[in-house]
Phi, psi and omega in degrees: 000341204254339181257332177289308177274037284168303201243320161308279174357273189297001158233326168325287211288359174291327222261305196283350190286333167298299161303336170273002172274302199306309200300301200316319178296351197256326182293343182103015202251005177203114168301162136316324166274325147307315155324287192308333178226029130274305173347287177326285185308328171296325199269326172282323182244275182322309152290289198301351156296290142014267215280335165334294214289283185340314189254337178293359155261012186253162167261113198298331199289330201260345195259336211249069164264105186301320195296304198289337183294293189318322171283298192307344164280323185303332232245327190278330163273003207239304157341271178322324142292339172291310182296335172292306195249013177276303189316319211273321161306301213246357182236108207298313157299097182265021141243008149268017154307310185279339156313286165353272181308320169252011155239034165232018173227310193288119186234180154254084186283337176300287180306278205288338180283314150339285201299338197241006167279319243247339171268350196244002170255329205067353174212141162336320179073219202264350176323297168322327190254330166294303191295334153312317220257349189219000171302287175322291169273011106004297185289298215299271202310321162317294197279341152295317217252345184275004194280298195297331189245013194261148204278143201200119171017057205334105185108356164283106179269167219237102227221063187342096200283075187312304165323358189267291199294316193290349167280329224260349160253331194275317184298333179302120185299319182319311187276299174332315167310274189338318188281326182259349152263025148304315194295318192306331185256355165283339228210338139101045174263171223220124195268111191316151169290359176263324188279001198267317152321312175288355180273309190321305143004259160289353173269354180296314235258333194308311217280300199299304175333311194280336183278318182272353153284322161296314199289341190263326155277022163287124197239117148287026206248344180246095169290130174335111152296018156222109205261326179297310194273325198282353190282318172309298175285358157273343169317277183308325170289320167277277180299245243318282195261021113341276197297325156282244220297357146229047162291325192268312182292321165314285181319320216272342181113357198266154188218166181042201195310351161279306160315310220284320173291319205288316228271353165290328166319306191275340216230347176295168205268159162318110180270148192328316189292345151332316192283324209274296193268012160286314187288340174273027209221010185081015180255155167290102143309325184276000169291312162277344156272012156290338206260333198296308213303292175332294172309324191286315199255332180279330192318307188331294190308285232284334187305286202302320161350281197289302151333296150356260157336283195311314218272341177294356180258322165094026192280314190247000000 
């Protein structure tokens, strides 16, 4: 009982904090054009402070674990090419591959691995150094396979815009924070106290901000014409790879808040911007907002599940 609730704790209030951004949107209390532009802020001011405050205060000898940075690329990259060549195999229709593929490896790992290291620890942990470590290729893996696979012209080749991908990372707020509180926690500087307050500040605000705002850009209105790809890929997004990698994170040695970030990495839901960048990219959107939606409703079970499992093992 103590471990059910335990695993209730650490996932309920993150999850109605989501659900009560929908409710508030259905009541009419958050616009479309507001949504659209906290989205912007979150992801542009408010997270990237976040991981700013977290790691320019943190200590790199004790905190700047290179293995875990590594399993979370490794694990994101191995995803991404299995689901790539499975998709290529098994799916007759090449212009739902790249919908396909990239809303069954692109979770929201930034928001919810944060939001749930940081409710069930009290502080982000190793969550910062995950979402730094699988943000690039998110990005990098989107913008190939949605390159590739974008419906286009006859007789038009299909030409990987490398100048793209490398602004769609380096230009990423997220990496940017991160890059910029290396010198403060390699070099031990120590940030004045009026300006370290206003980080504070606005990093108070991130977690809950980000939450309620996923809940208010959640939409049931564009459903799949394939119900087979979108039940697969929430299949593969919540469950599969949880269940391969982190029996391989467990082996690898890892525990407490780094399990807890890797296995939310793998197992969190398809995020909206998936949806955002099929349509502007020429993809089947509605195929990725059936799997964001899908995903988005099936995660609650399987995450707390898996918070469960783990914690009945003594793993977190």
């Amino acid at each position: 009982m103590d471990t059910f609730l335990f695993s209730i704790n650490a996932t309920l209030p993150v999850f109605l904090t989501i659900v009560i951004g929908y409710i508030l949107k259905r009541f009419g209390f958050f616009s479309e054009e507001f949504t659209v532009a906290a989205d912007r802020f979150t992801f542009r001011v408010t997270l990237p402070v976040l991981l700013f405050t977290d790691i320019a205060t943190s200590d790199l000898s004790g905190d700047y674990d290179i293995k875990f940075m590594l399993f979370c690329m490794g694990a994101s990259c191995l995803a991404f090419f299995i689901i790539w060549g499975a998709a290529v195999l098994c799916i007759k229709d090449r212009s739902k591959i790249g919908a396909f593929v990239m809303a069954s490896f692109r979770g929201s790992a930034a928001v919810l691995g944060i939001a749930l290291v940081k409710n069930i620890y009290g502080s982000t942990g190793l969550a910062p150094l995950m979402v730094v470590s699988v943000v690039p290729f998110y990005n990098a893996f989107s913008v190939i396979i949605l390159t590739l696979y974008a419906d286009r012209e006859e007789g038009t080749e299909a030409k990987i815009p490398f100048g793209k991908i490398l602004k769609e990372i380096v230009t990423n707020p997220l990496i940017l924070a991160v890059a910029a509180a290396l010198p403060f926690t390699f070099f031990h500087i120590t940030i004045p106290a009026i300006p370290m307050k206003v980080l504070q500040n606005l990093a108070a605000i991130a977690t809950p901000f980000a939450l309620v705002i996923l809940g208010a850009g959640f939409t049931f209105k564009a459903a799949s014409k394939r119900p087979d790809l979108t039940a697969i890929a929430t299949f593969i997004k919540v469950a599969l790879l949880p269940l391969i990698f982190v029996p391989l994170a467990v082996l690898f040695g890892f525990r407490n808040e780094a399990l807890v970030a890797i296995a939310v990495m793998l197992a969190s839901p398809s995020t909206v911007a998936c949806y955002i960048m099929a349509r502007n990219m020429r993809n089947d959107s509605r195929l990725v907002s059936g799997i964001v939606m899908t995903t988005t409703l099936i995660s609650p079970v399987t995450i707390t599940a898996m918070i469960f499992i783990l914690r009945s093992f003594e793993l977190i």
